[in-house]
C-alpha positions in Angstrom: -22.4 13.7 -5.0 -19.3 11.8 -3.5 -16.1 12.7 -5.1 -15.4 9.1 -5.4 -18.7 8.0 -7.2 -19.4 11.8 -9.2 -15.9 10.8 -10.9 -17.0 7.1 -12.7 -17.6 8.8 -16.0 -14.9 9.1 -18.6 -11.4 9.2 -16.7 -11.7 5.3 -17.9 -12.1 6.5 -21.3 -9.7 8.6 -21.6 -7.0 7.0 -19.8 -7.7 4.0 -22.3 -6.8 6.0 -25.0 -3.4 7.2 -23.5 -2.2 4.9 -20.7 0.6 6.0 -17.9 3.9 5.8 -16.8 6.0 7.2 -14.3 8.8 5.5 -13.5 12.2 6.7 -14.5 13.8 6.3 -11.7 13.2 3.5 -10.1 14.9 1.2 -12.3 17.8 -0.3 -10.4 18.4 -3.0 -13.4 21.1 -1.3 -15.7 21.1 -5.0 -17.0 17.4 -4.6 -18.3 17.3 -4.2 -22.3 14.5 -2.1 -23.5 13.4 -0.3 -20.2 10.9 1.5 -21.5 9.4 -2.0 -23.6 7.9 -2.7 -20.5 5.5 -6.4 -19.7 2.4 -6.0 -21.7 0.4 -7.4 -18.9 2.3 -5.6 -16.1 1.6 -2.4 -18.2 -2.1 -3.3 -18.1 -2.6 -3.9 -14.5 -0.8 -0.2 -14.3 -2.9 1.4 -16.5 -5.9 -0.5 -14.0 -4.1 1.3 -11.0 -3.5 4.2 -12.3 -7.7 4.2 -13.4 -9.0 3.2 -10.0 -7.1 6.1 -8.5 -8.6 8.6 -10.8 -11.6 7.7 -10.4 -11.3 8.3 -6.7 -9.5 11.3 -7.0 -9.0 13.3 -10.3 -12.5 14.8 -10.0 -13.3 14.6 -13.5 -10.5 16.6 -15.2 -9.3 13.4 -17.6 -13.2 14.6 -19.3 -12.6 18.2 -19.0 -9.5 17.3 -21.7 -10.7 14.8 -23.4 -12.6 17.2 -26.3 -9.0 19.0 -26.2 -6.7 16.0 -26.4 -8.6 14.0 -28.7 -6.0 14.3 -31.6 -3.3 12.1 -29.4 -2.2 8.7 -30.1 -4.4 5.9 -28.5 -2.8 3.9 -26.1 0.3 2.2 -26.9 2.4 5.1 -28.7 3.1 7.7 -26.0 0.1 6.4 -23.5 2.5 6.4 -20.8 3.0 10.2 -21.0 -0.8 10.6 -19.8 -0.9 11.9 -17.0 2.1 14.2 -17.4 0.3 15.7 -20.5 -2.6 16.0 -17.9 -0.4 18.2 -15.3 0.9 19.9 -18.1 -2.1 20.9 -20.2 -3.2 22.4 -16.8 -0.1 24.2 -15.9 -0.2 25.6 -19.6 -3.8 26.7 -19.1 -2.8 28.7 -15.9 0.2 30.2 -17.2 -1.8 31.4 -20.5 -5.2 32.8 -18.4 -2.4 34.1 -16.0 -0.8 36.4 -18.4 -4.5 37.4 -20.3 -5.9 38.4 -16.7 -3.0 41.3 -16.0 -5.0 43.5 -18.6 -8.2 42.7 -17.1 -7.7 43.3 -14.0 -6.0 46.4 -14.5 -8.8 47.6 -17.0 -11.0 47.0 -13.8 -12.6 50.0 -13.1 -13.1 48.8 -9.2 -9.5 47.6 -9.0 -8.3 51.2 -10.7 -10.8 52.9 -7.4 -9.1 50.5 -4.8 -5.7 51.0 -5.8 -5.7 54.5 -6.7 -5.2 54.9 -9.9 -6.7 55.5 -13.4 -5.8 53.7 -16.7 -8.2 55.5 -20.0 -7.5 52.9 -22.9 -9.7 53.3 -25.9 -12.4 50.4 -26.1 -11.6 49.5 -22.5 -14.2 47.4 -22.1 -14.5 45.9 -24.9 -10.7 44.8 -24.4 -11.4 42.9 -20.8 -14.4 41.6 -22.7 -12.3 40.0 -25.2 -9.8 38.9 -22.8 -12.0 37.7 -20.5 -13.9 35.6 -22.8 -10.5 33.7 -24.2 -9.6 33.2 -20.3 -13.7 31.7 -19.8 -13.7 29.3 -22.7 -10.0 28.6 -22.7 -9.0 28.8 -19.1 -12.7 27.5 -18.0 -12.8 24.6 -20.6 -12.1 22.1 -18.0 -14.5 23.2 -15.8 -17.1 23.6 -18.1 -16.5 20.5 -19.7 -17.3 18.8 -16.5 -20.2 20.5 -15.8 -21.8 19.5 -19.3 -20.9 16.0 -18.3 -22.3 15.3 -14.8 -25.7 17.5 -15.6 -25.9 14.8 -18.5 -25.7 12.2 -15.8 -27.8 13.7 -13.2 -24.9 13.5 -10.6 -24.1 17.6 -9.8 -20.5 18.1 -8.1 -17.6 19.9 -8.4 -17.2 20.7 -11.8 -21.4 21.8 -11.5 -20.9 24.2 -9.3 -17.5 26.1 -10.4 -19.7 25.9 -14.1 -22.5 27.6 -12.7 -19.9 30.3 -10.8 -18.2 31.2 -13.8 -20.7 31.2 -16.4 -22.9 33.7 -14.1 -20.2 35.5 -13.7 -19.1 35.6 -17.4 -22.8 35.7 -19.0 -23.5 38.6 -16.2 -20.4 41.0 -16.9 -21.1 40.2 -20.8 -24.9 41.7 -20.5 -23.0 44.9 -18.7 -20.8 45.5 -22.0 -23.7 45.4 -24.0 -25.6 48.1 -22.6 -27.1 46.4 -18.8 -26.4 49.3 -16.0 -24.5 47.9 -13.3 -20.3 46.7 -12.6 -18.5 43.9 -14.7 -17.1 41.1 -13.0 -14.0 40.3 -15.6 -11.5 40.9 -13.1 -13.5 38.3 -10.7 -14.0 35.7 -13.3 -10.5 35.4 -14.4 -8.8 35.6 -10.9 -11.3 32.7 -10.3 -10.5 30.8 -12.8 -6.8 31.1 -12.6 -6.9 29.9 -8.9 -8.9 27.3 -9.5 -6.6 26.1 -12.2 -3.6 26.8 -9.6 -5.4 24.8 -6.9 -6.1 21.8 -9.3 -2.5 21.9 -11.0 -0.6 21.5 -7.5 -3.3 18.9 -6.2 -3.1 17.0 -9.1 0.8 16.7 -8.6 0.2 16.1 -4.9 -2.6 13.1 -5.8 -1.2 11.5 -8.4 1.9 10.4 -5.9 -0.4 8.1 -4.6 -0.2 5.5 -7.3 3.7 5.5 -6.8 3.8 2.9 -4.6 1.4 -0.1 -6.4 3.3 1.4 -10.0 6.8 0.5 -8.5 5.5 -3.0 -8.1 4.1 -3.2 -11.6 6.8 -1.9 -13.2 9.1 -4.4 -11.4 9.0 -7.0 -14.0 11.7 -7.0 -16.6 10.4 -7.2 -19.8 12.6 -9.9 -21.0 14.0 -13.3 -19.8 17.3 -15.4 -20.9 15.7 -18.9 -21.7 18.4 -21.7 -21.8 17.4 -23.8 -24.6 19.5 -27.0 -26.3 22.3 -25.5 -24.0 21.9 -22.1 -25.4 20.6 -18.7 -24.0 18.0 -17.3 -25.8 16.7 -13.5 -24.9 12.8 -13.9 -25.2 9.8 -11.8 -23.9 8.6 -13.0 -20.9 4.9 -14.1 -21.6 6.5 -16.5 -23.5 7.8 -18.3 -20.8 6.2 -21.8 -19.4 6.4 -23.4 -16.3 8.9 -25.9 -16.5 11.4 -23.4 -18.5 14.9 -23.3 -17.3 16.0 -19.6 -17.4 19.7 -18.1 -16.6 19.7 -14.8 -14.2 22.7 -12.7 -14.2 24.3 -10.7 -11.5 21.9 -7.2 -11.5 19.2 -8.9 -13.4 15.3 -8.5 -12.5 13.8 -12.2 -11.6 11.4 -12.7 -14.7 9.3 -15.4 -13.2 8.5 -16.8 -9.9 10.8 -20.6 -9.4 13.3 -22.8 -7.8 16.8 -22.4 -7.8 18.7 -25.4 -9.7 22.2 -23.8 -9.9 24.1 -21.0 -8.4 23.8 -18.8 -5.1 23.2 -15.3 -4.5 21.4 -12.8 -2.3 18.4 -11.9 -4.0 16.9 -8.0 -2.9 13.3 -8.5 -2.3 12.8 -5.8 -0.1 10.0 -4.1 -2.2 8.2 -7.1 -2.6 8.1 -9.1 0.7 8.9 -6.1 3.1 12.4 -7.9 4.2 15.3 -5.3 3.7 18.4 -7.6 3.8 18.9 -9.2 0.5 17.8 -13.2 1.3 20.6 -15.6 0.4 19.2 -18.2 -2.4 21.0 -21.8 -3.1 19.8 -24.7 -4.6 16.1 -25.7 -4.0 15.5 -21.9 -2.6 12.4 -20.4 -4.0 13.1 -16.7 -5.9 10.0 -14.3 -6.7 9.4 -12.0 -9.9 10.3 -9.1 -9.9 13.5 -9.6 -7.2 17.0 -8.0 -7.9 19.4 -10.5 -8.4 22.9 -9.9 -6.4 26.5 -10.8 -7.5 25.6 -14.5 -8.4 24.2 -16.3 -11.5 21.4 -18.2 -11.2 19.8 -21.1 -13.0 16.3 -21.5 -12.5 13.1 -23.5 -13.1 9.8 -21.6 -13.6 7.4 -22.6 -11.4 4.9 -19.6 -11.9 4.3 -16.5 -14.5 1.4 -14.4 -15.7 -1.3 -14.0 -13.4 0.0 -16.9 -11.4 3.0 -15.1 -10.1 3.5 -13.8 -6.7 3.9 -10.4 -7.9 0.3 -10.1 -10.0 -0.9 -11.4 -6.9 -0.7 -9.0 -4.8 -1.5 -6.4 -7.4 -4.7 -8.0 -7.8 -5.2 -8.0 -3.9 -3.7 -4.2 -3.9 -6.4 -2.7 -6.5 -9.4 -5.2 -5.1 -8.6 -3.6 -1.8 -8.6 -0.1 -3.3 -11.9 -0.9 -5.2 -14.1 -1.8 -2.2 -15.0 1.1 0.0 -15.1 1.0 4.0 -17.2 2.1 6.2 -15.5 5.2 6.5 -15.1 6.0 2.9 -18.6 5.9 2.7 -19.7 7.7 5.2 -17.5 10.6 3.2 -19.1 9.9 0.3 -22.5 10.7 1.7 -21.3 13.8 3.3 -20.0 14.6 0.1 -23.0 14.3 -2.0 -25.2 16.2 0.2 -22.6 19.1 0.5 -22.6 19.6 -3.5 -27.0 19.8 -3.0 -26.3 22.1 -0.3 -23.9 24.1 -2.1 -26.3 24.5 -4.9 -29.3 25.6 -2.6 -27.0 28.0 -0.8 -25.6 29.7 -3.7 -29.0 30.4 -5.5 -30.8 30.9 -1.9 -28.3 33.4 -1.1 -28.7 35.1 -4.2 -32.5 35.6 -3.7 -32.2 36.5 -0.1 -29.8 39.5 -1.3 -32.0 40.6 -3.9 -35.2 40.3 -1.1 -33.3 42.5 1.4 -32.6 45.5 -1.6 -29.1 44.6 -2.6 -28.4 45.1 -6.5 -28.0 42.3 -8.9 -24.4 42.8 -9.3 -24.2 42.0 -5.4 -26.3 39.4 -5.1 -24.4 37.3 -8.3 -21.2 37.8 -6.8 -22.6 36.1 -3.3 -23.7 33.4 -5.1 -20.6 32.8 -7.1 -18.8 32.7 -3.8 -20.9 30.0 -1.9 -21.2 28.0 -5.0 -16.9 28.4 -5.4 -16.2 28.3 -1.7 -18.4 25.3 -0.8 -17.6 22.3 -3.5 -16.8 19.1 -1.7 -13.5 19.0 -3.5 -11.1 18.6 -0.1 -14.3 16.4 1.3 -13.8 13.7 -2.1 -10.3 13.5 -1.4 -10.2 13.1 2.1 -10.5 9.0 2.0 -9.9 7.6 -1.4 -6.5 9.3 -1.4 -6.0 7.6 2.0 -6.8 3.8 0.9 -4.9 4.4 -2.3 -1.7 5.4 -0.2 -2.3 3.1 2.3 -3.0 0.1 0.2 0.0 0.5 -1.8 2.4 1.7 0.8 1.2 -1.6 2.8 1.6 -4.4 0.1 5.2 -2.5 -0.3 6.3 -3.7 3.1 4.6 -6.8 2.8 1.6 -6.1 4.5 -1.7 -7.0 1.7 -5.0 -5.8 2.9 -8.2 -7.6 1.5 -10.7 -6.5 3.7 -10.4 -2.5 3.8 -13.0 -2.1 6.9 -11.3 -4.6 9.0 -7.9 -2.8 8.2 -9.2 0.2 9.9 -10.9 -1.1 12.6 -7.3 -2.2 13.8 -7.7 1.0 16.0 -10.6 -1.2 18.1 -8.3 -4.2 18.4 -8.4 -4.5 22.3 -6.4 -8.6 22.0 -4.2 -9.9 19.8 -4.0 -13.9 19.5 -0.5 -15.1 18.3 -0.3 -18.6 17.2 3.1 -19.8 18.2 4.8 -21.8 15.9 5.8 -20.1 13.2 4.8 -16.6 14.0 6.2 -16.1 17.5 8.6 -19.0 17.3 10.9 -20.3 13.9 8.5 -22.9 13.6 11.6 -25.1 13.0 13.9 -26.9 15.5 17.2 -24.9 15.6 20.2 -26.0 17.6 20.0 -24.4 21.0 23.0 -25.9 22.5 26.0 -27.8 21.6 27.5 -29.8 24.8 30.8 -32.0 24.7 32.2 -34.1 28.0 35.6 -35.1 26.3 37.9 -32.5 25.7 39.6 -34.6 22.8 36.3 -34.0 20.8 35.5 -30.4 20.8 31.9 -29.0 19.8 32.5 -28.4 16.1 34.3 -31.6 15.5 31.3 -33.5 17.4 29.0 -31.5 14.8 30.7 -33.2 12.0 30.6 -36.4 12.8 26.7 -36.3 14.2 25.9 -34.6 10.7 27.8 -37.6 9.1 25.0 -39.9 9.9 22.5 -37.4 10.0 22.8 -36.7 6.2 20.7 -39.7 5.6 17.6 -39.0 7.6 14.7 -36.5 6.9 13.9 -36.0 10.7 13.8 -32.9 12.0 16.6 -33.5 14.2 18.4 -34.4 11.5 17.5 -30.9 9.4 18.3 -29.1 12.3 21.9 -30.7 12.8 22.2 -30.1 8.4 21.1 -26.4 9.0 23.5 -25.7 11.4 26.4 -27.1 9.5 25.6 -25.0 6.7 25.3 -22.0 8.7 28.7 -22.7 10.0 30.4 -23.2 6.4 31.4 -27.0 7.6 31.7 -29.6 5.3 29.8 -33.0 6.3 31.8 -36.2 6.3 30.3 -39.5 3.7 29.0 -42.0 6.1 28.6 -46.0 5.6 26.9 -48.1 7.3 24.0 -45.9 8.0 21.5 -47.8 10.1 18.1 -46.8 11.6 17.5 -47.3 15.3 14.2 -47.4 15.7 12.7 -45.1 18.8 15.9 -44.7 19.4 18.0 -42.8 16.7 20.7 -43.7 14.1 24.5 -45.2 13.9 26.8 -45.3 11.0 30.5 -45.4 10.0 32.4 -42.0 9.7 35.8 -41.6 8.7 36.2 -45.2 10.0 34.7 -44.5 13.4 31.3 -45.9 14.8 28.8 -42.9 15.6 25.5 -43.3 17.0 23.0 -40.1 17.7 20.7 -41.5 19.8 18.0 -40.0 22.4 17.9 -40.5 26.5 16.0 -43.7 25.8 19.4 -45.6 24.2 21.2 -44.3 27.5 18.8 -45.8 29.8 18.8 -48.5 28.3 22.4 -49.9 27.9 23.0 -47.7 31.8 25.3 -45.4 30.0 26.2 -42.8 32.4 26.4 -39.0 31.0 26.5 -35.7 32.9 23.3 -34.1 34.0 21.5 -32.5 30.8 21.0 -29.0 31.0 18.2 -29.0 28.9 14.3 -27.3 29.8 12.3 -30.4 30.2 9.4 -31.1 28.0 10.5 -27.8 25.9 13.7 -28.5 24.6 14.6 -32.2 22.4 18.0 -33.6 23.6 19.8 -36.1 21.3 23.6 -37.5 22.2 26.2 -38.6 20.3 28.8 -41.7 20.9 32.0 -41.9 19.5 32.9 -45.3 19.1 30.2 -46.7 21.7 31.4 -43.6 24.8 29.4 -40.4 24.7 31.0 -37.1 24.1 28.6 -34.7 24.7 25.0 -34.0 23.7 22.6 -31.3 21.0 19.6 -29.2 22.2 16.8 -28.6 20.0 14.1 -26.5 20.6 11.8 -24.1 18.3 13.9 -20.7 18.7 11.5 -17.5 19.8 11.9 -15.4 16.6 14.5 -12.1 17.7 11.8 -9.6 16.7 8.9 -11.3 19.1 10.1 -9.0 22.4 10.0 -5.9 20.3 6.5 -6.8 18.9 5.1 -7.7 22.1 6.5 -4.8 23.7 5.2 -2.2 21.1 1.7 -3.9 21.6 2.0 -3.6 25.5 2.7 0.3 25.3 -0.3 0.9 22.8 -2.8 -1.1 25.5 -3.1 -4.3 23.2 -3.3 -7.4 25.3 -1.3 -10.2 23.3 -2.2 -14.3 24.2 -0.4 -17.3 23.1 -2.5 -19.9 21.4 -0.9 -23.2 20.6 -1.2 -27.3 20.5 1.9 -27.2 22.8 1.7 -28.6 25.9 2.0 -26.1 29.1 5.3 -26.4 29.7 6.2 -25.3 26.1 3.8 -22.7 26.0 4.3 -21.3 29.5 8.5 -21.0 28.3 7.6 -18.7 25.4 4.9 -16.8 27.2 7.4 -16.3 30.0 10.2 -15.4 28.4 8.2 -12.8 26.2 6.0 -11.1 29.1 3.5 -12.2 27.3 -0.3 -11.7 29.2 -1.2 -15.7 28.9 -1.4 -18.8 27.1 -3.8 -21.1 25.7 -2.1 -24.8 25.8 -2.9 -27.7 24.4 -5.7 -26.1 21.7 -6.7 -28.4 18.5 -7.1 -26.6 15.6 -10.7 -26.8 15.7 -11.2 -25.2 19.4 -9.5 -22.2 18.1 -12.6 -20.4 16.9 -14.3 -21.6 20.0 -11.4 -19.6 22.0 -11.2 -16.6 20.0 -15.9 -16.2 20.2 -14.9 -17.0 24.4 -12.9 -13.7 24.4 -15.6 -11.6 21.6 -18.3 -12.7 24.4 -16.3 -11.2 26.8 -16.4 -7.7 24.8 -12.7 -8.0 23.5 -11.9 -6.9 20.1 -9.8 -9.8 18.5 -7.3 -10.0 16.2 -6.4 -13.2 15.7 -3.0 -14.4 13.9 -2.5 -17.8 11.8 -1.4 -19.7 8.8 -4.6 -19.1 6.6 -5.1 -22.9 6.5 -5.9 -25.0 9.9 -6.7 -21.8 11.3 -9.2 -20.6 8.8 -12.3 -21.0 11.1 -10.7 -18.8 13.8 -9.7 -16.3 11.4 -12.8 -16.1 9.6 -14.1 -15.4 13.2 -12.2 -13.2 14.6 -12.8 -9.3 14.5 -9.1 -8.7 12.0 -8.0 -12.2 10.9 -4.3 -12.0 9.9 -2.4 -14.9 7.8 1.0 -14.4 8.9 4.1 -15.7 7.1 1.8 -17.2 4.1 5.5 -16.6 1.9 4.5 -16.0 -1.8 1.2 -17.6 -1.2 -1.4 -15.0 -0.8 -4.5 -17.0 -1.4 -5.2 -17.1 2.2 -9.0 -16.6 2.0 -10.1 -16.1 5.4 -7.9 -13.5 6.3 -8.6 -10.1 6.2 -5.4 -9.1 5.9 -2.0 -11.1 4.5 1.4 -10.6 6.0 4.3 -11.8 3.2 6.9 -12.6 6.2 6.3 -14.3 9.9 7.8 -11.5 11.9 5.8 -10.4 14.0 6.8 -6.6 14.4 4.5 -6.5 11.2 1.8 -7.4 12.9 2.3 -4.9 15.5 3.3 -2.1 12.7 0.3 -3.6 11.0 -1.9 -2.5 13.9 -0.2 0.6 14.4 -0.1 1.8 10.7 -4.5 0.6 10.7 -5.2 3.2 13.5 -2.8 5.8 11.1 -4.3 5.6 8.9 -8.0 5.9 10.4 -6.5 8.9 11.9 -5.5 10.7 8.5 -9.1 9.8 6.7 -10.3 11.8 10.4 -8.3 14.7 10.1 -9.4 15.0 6.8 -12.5 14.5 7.1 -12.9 16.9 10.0 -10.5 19.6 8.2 -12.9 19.0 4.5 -16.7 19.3 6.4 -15.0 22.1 9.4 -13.8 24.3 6.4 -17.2 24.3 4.7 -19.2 24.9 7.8 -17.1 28.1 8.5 -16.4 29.0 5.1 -20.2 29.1 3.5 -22.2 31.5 5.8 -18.7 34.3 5.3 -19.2 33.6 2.0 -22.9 34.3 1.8 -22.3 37.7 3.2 -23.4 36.6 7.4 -21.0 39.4 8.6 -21.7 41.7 6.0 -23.2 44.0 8.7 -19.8 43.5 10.7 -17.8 44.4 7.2 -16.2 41.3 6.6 -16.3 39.6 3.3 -15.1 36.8 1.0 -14.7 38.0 -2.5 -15.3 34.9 -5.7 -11.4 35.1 -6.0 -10.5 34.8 -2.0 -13.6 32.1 -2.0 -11.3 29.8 -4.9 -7.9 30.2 -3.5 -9.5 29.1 0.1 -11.4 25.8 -1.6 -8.0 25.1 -3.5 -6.1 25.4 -0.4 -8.2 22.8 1.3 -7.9 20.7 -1.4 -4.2 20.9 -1.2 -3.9 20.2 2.6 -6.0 17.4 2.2 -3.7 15.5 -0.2 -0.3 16.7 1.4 -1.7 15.1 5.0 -3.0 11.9 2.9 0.7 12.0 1.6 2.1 12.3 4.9 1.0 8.8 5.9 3.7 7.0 4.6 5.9 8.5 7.3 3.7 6.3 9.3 4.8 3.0 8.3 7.5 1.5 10.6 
């Protein structure tokens, strides 16, 4: 039975009844009161995290404790200590079986013969008996436990077969004491069972890491918010705020709420939310996410969005959805898994009989089985995805990158095109300023600014935003105009400090045969406006929608991985041939409506290409929908982008290409894993069946547990590895 599936029993049940937390340390907010108070509903979604990855992971070991741990508090009083008490239950069972299995082992009378020595204590026997039966029932209770549990459900696995090994063994070397001829096994059983509770104590510290990532978003949210009321600050919980609310954020504070800035400025960190590692400046009008760290401003601002609505619980919904549906891959593991545990059991108690068949003794022939049944459980196989999509997910929605569609993420290693849509992704999707030009020397470029943004001020134009932008940018203050007037088709004119100004375009020069110095500008790609200075031109403003800085790298990092990259826009050619150009990119598409998109994008599937295809998640849902991966890029703290497979937070476009590059990662890991979890098992069973016997090599029950926990372990520390992947 698949790891992932065998586990759906009572890890739910038991983490109900004692919750999780983990996060000491990742609380930069020394303004927060009541740390450990944390959100109720942000505490919930955790707990769901925290579920979702035990299912996939922890193999059953919440319901080999629960019969131990059932006198702790339900959840709510120290739940967040559960799966600490989980590590440390197991680490106190090992240390405990550890110290009871000295004596046995030295009261082993094959051990004594191998090592050279003799030890006579009085009632030997009956001393490793005693010894050996605390170590079975204590040491073994988890194991046992299990086994109890999936028999119940029909679904044999892990916890099956180290049962069988152990009670064999135990029940065996018991009917020896009590008068059977042949050799105990004490000192096998509790070697076995103190490696097996070594191996799961260290992979249960190496798993549980995976969760990290989605719990530092959860536990983001403050718990409290400072609600201006009548005037006054009131400190209340923050499920009680409302959209609408006006709430004060001081310098250090957490961002209780996702909303608009009304007063104030500051650089907000949102690095583990959006991906973006400069803190983002925020003024007036600026949008701010939960769960941000406020800089050294105060802000004042309106709610717009809490609860479920909020950015944040957004993308943990998208996060554990994503970790909930399996891939391809996963279950193709989960297959190999299930048959491995039926193979495992038909090898153990086939190898058993074919020993006793070919005139071995009982005492041989056990200690075969115990081995194939130990050495063989799909423990590393279980792992070897679900610890994958649980790092990956996580690690991904960290830097900004949600996945919704699991498959498509990992088919990123197929992508053989990548379409780019150009505004906004490649380009600002803006106008910006690409030139400032003056022909008088009395007027120089910032002074002819000033007086442009003047009249400017009054329009909503995008010329006019541009011009505003850029006078913010440059800390220049914009003169009060009078007079403003509207030129229609041809601009705008107003009174400045007592001088006429007109920003007007070509058009207003042709037409009144004013003559101006050859503009420098890229025809058809860049937007030219001049300004007059009472009725004589001083010099003119380029426009154009800026390539973003990080498009060359992206397009270059596709290029040396063998991606092809296209340029799909409405633009005409000229426009679309500058950016393609000036990025090396392989070609353009010009001139394509919205709705020929997804014609484009089946052209290039017809002609065997792989296609991921890049847009807003709105006007270019059909192509998305479509296309082999279908990215929304720069959807912001809107995340309801339906059609895509997978979400980027920001519009730089590095992230698709680390998106790409982090897909085939992490296809590789779930590989490796899958190839070291069924490679170990195909060596591993026939040496421990006894196949070399003849040849004098064999695998005792202890080396058998200590290889299976070792497998495990690599498993989850080359799962963990993957976040080194992420660039």
């Amino acid at each position: 039975m698949p790891m992932a599936l065998m586990l759906k029993r009572s890890p739910l049940k038991w983490q109900r009844s004692c919750g999780h937390k983990t996060l000491e340390n990742v609380n930069h907010d020394h303004h927060q009161h009541h740390a450990n108070n944390q959100h109720p509903h942000a505490q919930q979604q955790k707990d769901k995290v925290t579920e979702r990855l035990a299912e996939k992971t922890l193999h059953g070991h919440e319901q080999a404790m629960h019969e131990d741990t059932s006198g702790h508090p339900p959840h709510g009083a120290h739940g967040h200590d559960h799966h600490r008490m989980m590590i440390e239950d197991f680490k106190k069972r090992f240390w405990i079986s550890l110290a009871l299995s000295i004596p046995v082992i030295l009261l082993s009378p094959m051990v004594q013969h191998i090592l050279g020595f003799t030890l006579d204590v009085p009632f030997g026997m009956y001393i490793a008996f005693v010894l050996s039966s605390i170590i079975y029932f204590y040491g073994g209770w988890p194991f046992l436990t299990g086994l109890v549990e999936e028999v119940k459900k029909g679904v044999p696995g892990m916890m099956t077969l180290i049962g069988v090994a152990i009670t064999v063994a135990y029940l065996y070397s018991s009917a020896i004491v009590f008068g059977l001829e042949g050799m105990d096994f004490f000192w096998e059983l509790a070697t076995l069972i103190v490696i097996m509770l070594l191996g799961h104590w260290i992979e249960m510290r190496s798993v549980l890491g995976a969760s990290k990532a989605l719990e530092l978003l959860v536990s983001m949210m403050p718990a409290e918010a400072m609600l201006i009321r009548d005037g006054e600050t009131v400190r209340v919980r923050i499920e009680e705020l409302q959209k609408g609310d006006l709430i004060l954020i001081k310098p250090g504070e957490k961002v209780p709420a996702d909303g608009v800035v009304e007063e104030g400025e500051s650089h907000l960190n949102e690095s583990m939310l959006t991906g973006e590692s400069k803190p983002v400046k925020k003024a007036k009008d600026d949008k701010v996410i939960g769960g941000s760290i406020n800089g050294n401003g105060a802000l004042r601002v309106r709610v717009e969005f809490t609860g479920k609505e909020s950015y944040l619980n957004k993308v943990i919904k998208l996060v554990q959805d994503a970790q909930k549906t399996k891939s391809d891959t996963q279950r193709l593991a989960d297959r190999a898994a299930k048959w491995l545990t039926y193979v495992a059991l038909t090898a153990g108690f086939g190898t058993f009989a074919v020993w006793l068949l070919l005139g071995q003794d009982l005492a041989f022939a056990l200690e075969r089985m115990v081995t194939v049944m130990v050495i063989s459980c799909p423990h590393a196989l279980g792992l070897a995805v679900p610890l994958v999509v649980a790092i990956s997910t996580a690690v991904s929605a960290n830097n900004g990158l949600l996945i919704r569609n699991r498959t498509a993420f990992e088919n990123a290693r197929l992508i053989t095109t990548v379409i780019f849509d150009k505004t906004g992704t490649l380009t600002q999707g803006s106008h910006e300023i690409a030139a400032v030009v003056t022909f008088d020397k009395a007027v120089d470029e910032r002074e002819m600014l000033r007086l442009a943004a003047g009249v400017e001020q009054n329009s909503e134009h995008f010329i006019a935003q541009s011009i505003l932008r850029k006078m913010k940018d440059e800390g220049i203050a914009v003169p009060p105009a009078q007079s403003f007037n509207y030129l229609p088709g041809k601009g705008l004119e107003g009174i400045v400090e007592g001088k006429d100004v007109k920003v007007v375009g070509p058009n207003y020069l042709k037409e009144f045969n004013m003559q101006v110095p050859a503009s420098e500008a890229e025809e058809g790609v860049e937007t030219v406006v001049y300004t007059l200075v009472d009725a004589k031109p001083v010099g003119y403003i380029t426009m154009r929608d800026q390539i973003r800085e990080e498009s060359a790298e992206a397009i270059r990092v596709l290029k040396a991985n063998g991606i092809k990259n296209l340029l799909l826009t409405g633009d005409n050619e000229r426009v679309a041939k500058s950016v393609s150009d000036k990025l090396q990119m392989d070609g353009f598409l010009a001139n394509v409506l919205p709705h020929q998109k997804q014609e484009k994008v089946k052209e290039l599937q017809a002609k065997g290409e792989f296609v991921a295809m890049t847009g807003d998640g709105v006007n270019d849902a059909p192509a998305l929908a479509q296309a082999d991966v279908g990215i929304a890029v720069g959807s912001g703290t809107d995340v309801a982008a339906e059609t895509a497979d997978i979400i980027l937070v920001n519009s730089n476009p590095q992230d698709i290409a680390s998106l790409i590059l982090f897909g085939k990662a992490t296809y590789r890991k779930m590989i490796q894993n899958l190839i070291w979890a069924t490679g170990y098992n195909v060596i591993a069973l026939p040496l421990a069946a006894g196949v070399l016997y003849n040849q004098g090599i064999m695998v005792s029950p202890a080396v058998g547990a200590a290889l299976m926990s070792l497998s495990t372990v690599i498993v989850a520390i080359n799962a963990q590895l993957l976040r080194r992947q992420i660039k």
